[in-house]
N, C-alpha and C positions, 0 to 999 in steps of 0.2 A: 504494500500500500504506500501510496507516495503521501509526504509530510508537508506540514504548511494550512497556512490558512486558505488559498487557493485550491487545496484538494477534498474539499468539504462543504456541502450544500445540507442544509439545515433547513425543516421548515416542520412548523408548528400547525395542524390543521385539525379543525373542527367542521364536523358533520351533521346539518340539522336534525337527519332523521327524515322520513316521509319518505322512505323507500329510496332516498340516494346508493349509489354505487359505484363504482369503477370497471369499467370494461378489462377484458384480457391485455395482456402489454407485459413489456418487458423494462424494466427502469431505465435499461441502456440500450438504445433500441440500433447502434451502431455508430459511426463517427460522426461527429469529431469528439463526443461522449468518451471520457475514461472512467465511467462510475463503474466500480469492483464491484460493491458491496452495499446492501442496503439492510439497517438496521430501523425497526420498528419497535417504539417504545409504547405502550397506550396507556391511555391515564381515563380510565372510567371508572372508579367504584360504582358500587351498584351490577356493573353489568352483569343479564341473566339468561339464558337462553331463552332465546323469543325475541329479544333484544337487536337481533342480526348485525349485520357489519362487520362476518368473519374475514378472516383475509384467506383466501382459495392460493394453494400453492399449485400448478399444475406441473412438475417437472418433465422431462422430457420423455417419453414412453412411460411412464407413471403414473401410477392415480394419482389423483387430487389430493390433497390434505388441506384438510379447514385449520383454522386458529383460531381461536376466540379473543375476545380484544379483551379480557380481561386486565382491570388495572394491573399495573407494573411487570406487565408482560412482554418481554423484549422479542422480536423476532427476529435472524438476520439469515439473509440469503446472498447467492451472487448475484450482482446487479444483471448482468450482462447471460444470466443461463436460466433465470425461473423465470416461467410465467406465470404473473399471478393476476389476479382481480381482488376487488372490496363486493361483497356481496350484500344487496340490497339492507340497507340499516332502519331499524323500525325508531330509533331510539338516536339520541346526541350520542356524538361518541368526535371524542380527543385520542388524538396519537401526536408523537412527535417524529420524524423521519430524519437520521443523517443518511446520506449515501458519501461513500469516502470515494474515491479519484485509484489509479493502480496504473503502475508501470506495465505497457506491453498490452493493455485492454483494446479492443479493435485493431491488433496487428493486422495486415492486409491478408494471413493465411485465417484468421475467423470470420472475417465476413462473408466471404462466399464460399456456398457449400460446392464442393468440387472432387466427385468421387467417380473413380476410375468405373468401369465398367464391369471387374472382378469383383466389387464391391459386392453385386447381388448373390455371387456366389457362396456367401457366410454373410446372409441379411442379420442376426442374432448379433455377430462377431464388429458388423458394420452398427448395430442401432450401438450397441455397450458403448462404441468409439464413440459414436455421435452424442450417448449421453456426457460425455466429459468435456464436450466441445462447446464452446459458443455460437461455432457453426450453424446449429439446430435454428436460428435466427433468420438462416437466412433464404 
């Protein structure tokens, strides 16, 4: 992870409620983006299922995984490899979000997927690669 004030984006967000959410995405959706890493803080007491506004992790080949925004509940993922969404929130709900900066994030061999043709020959051998890749992005 690269150091400095410059490699860190911060931001403080409140959600009304009345069924708000966030679409699928990725934090670091490719260049000129160095976000590594995205760390989810939430700050709700109270919160109770029924409440919504989980965060849906979908990795790549992967089910899903929910998170609850329970307060003091830190999430952190790579910026540049989950996809995730906010799913519909019945209820206010506070997070705080850093995403840190990273040396080597969108080198020009992650952004485009680019697989030989033997590739199909071990699809199993080819997704495992692909889940450790950024690649999957693109």
């Amino acid at each position: 992870l690269l150091q400095g004030d410059g490699s860190r984006t911060v931001k403080l967000q409140h959600n009304r409620g009345g069924g708000g959410c966030f679409p699928l995405h990725y934090d670091n959706p490719g260049p000129p983006s160095r976000r590594a890493l995205t760390c989810i803080l939430y700050l709700n007491p109270g919160w109770a299922p029924g409440d919504g506004g989980e965060l849906q992790l979908v990795p790549f080949m992967r089910r899903p995984v929910r998170i609850a925004p329970k307060h003091d509940r830190l999430a952190v993922f790579l910026s540049d490899r989950v996809l995730h969404r906010v799913l519909p929130s019945n209820k206010e709900r506070f997070c705080l979000t850093v995403w840190l900066d990273g040396e080597g994030v969108n080198a020009p061999e992650d952004v485009g997927l680019r697989l030989p043709p033997s590739a199909m020959r071990d699809v199993p051998g080819t997704a495992a690669s692909l889940f450790a890749q950024p690649a999957q992005r693109a």
